[in-house]
N, C-alpha and C positions, 0 to 999 in steps of 0.2 A: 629753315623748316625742320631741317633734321636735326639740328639744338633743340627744337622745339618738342619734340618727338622724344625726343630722347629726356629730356626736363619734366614731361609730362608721364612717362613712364617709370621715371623716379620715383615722381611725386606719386602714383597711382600705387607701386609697390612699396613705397613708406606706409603711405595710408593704409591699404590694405594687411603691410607689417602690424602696425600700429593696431588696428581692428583684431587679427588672428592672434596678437600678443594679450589683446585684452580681454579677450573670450578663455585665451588658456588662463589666463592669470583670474578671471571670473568664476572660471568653472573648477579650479584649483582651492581658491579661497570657499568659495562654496561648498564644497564636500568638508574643508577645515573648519568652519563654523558648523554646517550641522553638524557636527561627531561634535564639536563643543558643547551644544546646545543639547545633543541628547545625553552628554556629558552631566550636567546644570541639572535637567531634571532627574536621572538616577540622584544625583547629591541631593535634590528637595526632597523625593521621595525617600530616602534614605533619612532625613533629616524629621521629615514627617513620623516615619517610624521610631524613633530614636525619642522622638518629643510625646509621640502617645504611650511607648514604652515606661518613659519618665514620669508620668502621669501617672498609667496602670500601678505605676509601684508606691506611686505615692498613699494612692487611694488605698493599695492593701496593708501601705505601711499602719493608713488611717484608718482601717477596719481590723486590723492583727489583734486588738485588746477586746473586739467583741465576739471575735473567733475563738479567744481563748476563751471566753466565757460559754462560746458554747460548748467548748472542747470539755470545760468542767462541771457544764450541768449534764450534757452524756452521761460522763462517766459519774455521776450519781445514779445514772437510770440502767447501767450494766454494771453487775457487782464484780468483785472480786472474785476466784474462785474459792476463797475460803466462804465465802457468801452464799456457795451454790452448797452448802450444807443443809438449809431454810427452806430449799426448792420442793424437797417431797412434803414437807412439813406444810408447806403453804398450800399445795395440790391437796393433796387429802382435806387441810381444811376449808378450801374451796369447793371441792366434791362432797362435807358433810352441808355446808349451804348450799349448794342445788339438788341433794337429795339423789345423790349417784355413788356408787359403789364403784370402787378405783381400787387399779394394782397398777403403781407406780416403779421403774428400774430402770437406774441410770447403767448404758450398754458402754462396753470400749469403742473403742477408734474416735474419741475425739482430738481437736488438735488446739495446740499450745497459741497463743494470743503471739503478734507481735505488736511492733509501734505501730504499726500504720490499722492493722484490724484486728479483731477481737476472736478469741478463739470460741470454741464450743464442746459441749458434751452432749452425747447423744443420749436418748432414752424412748424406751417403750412404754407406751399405757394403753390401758383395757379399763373401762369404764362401761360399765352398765347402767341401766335405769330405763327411765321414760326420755321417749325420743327429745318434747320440750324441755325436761331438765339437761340433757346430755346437749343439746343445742343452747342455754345458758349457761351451761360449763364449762364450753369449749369457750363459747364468746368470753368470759371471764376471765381463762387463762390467758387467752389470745391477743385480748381489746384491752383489760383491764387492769394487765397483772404490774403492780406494785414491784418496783425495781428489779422486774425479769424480763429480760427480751428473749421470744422465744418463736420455734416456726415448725407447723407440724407437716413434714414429707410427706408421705401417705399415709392414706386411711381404708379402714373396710368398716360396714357397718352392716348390720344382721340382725335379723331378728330372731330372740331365743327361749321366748314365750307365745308358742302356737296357737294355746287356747285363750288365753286372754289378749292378745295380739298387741299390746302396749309393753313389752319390754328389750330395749333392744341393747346389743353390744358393738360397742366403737373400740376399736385395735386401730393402734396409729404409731408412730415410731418418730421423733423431732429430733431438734437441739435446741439448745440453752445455752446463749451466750454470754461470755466476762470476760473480762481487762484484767491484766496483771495485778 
């Protein structure tokens, strides 16, 4: 009985060896596959970016010739500064078809154009007339004008006929931008 006892407690503490080797060797293995596993997905998502990445450059590869196109009709629609000689020339003769009285002067402190943006010159105008032509004047320069991009800062505007009460004066100070 005591062989027995003794055969039995063997066998009880094998088994239970057996059970506590398999939980550590379970609970071991387990922690080494998830960090694998969350291993897998960094490389997919990695993978993922890497594959839309490849894509993305495709497509600009496949849009770069109609960029340039637009990069060369721009710069039809911003002149050159040798260009910006035409600029008072073209004011005045826009202020003679809306029937407004203009003093036009390109001021200093503008700046030099690089590659990536276009430079500018600044200038003052003073325009007189009726408030509706000085309001299609402006629209004109603003909306319509023929290869000048241009942006007017501030403004005051005044009236400087008391008794017939339809004449008024627009002071405004902009710039006038161009490409090398």
């Amino acid at each position: 009985m005591n062989n027995f006892r003794k055969k039995l407690n063997l066998n009880i503490g094998i088994i239970a060896f057996v059970f506590i080797a398999g939980f550590l060797f379970y609970f071991y293995f387990s922690k080494i596959i998830l960090k694998k596993v969350e291993d897998i997905a960094n490389l997919k998502n990695e993978l993922n970016f890497y594959t839309k990445s490849i894509i993305n450059l495709a497509k600009l590869k496949e849009i770069s010739p109609k960029a340039d196109l637009y990069k060369d009709r721009l710069s039809l629609l911003i002149p050159n500064k040798d260009r910006l000689i035409d600029f008072p020339k073209w004011i005045n003769d826009a202020a003679r078809v809306n029937q407004v009285s203009i003093n036009f002067l390109f001021q200093p402190g503008g700046q030099e154009p690089t590659d990536k943006n276009p430079g500018f010159e600044n200038f003052s105008i003073d325009i007189s007339g009726s408030l509706d032509n000085i309001q299609k004047f402006l629209y004109n320069i603003e909306e319509i004008a023929p290869n000048f991009i241009l942006s007017l800062n501030n403004f005051n505007i005044s009236q400087t006929d008391t008794q017939t009460k339809d004449i008024y004066r627009f002071s405004s100070t902009g710039k006038v931008f161009y490409i090398k």
